[in-house]
Backbone bond lengths (Angstrom), bond angles and torsions (degrees), N, CA, C in turn:
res aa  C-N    CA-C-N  psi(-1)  N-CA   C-N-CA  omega(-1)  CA-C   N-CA-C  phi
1 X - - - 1.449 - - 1.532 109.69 -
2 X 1.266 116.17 -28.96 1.627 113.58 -168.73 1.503 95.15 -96.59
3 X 1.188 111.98 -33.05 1.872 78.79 157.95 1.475 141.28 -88.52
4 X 1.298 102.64 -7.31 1.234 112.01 169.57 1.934 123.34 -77.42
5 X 1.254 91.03 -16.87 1.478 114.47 155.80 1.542 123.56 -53.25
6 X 1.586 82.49 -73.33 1.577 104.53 -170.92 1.724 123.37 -69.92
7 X 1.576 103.50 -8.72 1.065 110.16 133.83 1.566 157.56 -111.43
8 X 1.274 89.25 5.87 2.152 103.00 149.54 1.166 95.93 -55.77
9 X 1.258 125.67 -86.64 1.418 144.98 -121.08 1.702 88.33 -80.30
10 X 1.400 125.77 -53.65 1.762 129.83 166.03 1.773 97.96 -21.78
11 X 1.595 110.98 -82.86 1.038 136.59 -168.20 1.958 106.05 -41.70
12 X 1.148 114.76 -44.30 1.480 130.02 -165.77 1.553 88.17 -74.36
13 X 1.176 128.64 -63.85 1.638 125.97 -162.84 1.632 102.01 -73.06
14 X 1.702 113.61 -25.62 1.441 108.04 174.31 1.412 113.75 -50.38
15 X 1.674 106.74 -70.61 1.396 115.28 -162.81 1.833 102.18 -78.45
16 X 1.200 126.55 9.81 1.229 130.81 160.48 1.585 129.41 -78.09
17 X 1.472 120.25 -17.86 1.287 149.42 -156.36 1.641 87.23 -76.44
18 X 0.865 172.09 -103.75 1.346 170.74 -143.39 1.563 118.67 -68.33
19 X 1.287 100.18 5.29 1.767 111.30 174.03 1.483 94.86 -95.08
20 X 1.360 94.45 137.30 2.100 103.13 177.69 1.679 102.73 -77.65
21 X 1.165 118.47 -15.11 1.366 121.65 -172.74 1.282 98.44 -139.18
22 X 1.796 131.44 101.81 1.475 124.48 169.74 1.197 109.00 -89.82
23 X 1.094 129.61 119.08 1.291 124.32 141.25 1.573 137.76 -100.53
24 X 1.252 121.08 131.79 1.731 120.39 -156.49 1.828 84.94 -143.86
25 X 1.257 109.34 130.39 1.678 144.34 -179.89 1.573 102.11 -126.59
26 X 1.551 98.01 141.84 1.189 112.60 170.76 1.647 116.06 -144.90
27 X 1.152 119.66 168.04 1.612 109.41 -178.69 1.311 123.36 142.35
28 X 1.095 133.52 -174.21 1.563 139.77 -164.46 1.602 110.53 -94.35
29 X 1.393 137.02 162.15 1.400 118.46 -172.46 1.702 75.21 -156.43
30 X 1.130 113.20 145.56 1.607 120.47 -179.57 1.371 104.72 -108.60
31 X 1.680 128.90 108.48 1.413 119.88 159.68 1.636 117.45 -95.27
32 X 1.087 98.78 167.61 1.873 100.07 175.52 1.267 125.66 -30.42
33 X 1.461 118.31 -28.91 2.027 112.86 170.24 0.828 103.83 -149.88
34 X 1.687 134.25 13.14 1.398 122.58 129.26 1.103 121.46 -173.93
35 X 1.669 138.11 -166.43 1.305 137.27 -124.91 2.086 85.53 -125.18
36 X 1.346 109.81 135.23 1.241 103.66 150.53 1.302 120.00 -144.92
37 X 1.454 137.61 -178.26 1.281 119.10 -153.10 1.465 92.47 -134.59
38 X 1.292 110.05 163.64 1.413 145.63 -167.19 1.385 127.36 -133.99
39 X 1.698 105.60 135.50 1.444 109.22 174.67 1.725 103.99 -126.11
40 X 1.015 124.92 134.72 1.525 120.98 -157.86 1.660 99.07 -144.24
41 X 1.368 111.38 144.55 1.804 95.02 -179.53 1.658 82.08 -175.77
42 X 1.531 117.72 157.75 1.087 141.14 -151.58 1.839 116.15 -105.21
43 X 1.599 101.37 -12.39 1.229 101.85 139.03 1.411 160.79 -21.43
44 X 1.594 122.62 148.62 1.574 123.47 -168.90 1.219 116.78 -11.90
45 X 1.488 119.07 -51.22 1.102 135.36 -174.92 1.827 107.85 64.45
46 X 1.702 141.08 -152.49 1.465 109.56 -151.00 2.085 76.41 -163.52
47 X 1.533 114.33 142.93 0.831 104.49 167.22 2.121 115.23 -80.64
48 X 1.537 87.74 141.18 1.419 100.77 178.32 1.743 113.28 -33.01
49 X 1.223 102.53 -44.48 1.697 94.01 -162.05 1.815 117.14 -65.04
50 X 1.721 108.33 -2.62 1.159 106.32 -169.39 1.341 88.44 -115.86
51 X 1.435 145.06 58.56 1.452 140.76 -144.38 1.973 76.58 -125.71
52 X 1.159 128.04 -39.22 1.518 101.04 175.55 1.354 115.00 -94.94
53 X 1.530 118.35 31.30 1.739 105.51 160.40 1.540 104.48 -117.49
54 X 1.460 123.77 16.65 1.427 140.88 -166.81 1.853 88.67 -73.86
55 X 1.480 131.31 -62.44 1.130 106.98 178.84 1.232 119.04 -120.92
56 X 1.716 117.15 52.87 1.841 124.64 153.72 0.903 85.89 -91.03
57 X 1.667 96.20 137.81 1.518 135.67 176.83 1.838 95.65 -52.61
58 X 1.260 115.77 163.42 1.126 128.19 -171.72 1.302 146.22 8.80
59 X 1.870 99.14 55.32 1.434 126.22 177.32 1.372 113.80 -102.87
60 X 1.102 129.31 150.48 1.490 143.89 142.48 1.278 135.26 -106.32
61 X 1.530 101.86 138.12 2.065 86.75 -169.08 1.283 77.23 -109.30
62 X 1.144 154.36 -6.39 1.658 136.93 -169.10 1.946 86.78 -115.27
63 X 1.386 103.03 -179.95 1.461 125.23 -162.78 2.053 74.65 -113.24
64 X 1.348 101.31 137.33 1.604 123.87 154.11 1.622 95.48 -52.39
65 X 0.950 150.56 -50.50 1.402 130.68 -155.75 1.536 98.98 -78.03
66 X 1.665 124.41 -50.13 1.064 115.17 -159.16 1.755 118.45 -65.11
67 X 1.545 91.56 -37.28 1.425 95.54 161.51 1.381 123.39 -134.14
68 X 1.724 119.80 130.91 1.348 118.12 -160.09 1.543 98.47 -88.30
69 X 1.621 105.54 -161.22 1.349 98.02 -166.10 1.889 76.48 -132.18
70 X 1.585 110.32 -158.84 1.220 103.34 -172.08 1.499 107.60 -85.24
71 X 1.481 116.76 156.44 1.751 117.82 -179.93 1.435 91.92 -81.68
């Protein structure tokens, strides 16, 4: 869980880095039989049409140049 955390929240401040104002939220959300959690941030964000390669393993919707990762 804490890495799966620590990389939302990585990922959220990544593609947030070129916003003059980031904002990145995290936290609990209550549905009808139970609770799941959320990482939300105001970032690039991804065009829709590539919305099923968002979680195959070793995709990118942005270009490495536009956004780096950590040195």
């Amino acid at each position: 869980m804490h890495i799966a955390l620590s990389n939302l929240i990585g990922n959220a401040w990544k593609y947030s880095s070129r916003t003059p104002y980031a904002v990145l939220s995290s936290g609990p959300w209550k549905r009808t039989k139970e609770t799941v959690f959320f990482v939300r941030d105001n970032g690039a964000g991804f065009d829709m049409a590539h919305a099923k390669k968002l979680f195959t393993p070793f995709q990118r919707l942005h270009s490495d140049s536009h956004f780096t990762g950590p040195e």
